[in-house]
Biotite code that builds the C-alpha atoms (Angstrom):
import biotite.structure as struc

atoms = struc.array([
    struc.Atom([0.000, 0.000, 0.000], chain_id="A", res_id=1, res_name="UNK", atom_name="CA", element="C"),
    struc.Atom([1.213, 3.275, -0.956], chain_id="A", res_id=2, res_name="UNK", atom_name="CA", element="C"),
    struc.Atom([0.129, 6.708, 1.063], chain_id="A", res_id=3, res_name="UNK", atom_name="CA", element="C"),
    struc.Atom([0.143, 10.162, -0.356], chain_id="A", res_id=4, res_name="UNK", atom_name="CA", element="C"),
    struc.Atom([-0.341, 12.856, 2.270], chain_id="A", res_id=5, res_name="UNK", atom_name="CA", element="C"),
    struc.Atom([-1.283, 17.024, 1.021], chain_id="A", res_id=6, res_name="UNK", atom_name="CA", element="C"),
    struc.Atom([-1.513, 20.080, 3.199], chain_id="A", res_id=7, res_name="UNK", atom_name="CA", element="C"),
    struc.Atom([-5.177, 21.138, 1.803], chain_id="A", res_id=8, res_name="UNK", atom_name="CA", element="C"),
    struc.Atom([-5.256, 24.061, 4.133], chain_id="A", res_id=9, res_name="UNK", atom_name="CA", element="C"),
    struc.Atom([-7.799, 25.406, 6.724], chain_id="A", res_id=10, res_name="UNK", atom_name="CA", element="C"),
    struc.Atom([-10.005, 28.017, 4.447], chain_id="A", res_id=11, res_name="UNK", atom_name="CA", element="C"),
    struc.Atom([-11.714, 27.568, 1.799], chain_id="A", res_id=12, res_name="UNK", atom_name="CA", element="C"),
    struc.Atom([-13.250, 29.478, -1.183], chain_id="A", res_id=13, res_name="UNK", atom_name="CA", element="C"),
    struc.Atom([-15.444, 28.349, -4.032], chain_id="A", res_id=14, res_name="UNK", atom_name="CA", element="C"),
    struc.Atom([-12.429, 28.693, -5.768], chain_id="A", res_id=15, res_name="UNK", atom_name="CA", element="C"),
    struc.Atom([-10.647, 26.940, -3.528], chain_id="A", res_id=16, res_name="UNK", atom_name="CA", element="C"),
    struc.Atom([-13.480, 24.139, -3.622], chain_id="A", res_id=17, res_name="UNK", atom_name="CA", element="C"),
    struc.Atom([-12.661, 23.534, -7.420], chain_id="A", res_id=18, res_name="UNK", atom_name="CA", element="C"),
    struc.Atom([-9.377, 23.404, -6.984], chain_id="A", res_id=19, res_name="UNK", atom_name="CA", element="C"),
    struc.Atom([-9.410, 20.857, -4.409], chain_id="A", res_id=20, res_name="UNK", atom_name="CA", element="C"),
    struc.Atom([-11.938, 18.800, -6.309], chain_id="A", res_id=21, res_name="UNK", atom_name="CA", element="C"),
    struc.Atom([-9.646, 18.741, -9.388], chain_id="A", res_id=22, res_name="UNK", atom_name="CA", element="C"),
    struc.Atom([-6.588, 17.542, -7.079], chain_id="A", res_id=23, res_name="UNK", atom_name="CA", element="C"),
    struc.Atom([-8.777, 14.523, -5.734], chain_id="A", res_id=24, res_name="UNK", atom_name="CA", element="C"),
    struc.Atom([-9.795, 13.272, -9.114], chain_id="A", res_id=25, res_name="UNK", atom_name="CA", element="C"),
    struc.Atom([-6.113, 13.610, -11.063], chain_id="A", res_id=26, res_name="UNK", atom_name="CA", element="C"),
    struc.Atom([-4.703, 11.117, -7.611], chain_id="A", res_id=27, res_name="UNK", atom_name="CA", element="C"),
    struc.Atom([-8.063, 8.924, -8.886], chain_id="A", res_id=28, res_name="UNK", atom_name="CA", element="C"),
    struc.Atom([-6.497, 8.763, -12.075], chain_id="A", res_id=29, res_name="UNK", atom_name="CA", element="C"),
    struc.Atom([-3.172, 7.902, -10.679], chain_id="A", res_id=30, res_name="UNK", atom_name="CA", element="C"),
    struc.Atom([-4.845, 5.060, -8.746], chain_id="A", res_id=31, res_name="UNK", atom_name="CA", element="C"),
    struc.Atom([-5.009, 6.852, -5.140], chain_id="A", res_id=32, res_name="UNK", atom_name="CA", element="C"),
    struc.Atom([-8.198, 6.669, -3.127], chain_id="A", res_id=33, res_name="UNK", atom_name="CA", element="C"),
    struc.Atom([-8.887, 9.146, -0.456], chain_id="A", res_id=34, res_name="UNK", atom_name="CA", element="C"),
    struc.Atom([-8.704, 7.725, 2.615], chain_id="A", res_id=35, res_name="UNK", atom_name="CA", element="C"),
    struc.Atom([-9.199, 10.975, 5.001], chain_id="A", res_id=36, res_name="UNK", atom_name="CA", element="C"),
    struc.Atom([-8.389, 14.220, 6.242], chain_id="A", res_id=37, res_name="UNK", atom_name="CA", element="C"),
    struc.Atom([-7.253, 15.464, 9.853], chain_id="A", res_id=38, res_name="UNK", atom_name="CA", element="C"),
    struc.Atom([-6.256, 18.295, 11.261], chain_id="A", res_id=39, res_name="UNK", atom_name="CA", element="C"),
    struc.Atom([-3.145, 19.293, 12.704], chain_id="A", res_id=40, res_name="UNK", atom_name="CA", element="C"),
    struc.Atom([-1.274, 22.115, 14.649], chain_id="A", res_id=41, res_name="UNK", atom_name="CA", element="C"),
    struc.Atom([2.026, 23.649, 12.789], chain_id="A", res_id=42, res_name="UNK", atom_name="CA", element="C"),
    struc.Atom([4.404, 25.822, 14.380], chain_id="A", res_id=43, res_name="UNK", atom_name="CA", element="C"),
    struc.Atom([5.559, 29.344, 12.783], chain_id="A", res_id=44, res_name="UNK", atom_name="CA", element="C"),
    struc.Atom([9.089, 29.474, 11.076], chain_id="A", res_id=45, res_name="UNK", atom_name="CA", element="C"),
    struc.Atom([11.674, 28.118, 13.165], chain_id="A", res_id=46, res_name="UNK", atom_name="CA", element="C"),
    struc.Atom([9.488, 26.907, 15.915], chain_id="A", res_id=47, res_name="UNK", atom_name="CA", element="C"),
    struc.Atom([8.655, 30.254, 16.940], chain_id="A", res_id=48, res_name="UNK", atom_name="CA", element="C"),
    struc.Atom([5.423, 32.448, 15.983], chain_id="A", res_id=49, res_name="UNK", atom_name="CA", element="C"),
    struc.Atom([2.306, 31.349, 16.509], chain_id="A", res_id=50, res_name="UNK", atom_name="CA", element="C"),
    struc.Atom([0.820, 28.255, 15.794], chain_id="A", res_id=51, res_name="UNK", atom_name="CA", element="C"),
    struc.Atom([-1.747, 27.725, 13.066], chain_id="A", res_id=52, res_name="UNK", atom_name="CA", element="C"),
    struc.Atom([-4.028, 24.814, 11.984], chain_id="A", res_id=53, res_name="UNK", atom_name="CA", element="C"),
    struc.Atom([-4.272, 23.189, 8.643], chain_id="A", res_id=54, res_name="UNK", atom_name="CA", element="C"),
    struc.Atom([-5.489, 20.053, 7.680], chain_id="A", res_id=55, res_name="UNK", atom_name="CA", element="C"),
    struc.Atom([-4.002, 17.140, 5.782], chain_id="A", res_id=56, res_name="UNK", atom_name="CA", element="C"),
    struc.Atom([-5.753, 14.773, 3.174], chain_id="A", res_id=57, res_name="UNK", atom_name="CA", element="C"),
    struc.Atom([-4.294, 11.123, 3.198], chain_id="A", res_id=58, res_name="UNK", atom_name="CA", element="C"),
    struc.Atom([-4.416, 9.162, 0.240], chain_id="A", res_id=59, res_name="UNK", atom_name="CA", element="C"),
    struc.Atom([-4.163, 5.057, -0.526], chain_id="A", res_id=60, res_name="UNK", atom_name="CA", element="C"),
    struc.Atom([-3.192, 3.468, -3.284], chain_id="A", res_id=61, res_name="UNK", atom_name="CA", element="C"),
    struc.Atom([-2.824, -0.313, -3.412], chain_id="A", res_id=62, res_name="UNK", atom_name="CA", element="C"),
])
């Protein structure tokens, strides 16, 4: 099994919408399945800054 993890980001436009719906069906034509999304916490440059969230997609392909 092969994963394929992408930063999809925390806000989202119409525009934004599209573009993420395009992304999920060219890794269906590479033979990747979504498999989920979660969120995570990432620190600012360096480790300093403030924090901010964005959320991964995971993808499977067998």
């Amino acid at each position: 099994m092969q994963y394929k993890i992408e930063q999809i980001g925390a806000e989202f436009s119409d525009k934004a919408i599209n573009g993420l719906e395009s992304r999920f069906n060219k890794y269906a034509e590479q033979g990747y399945k979504f498999h989920s999304v979660f969120q995570v916490q990432k620190t600012g440059c360096l480790g300093i800054g403030a924090p901010s969230v964005t959320y991964l997609a995971v993808y499977v392909k067998e």
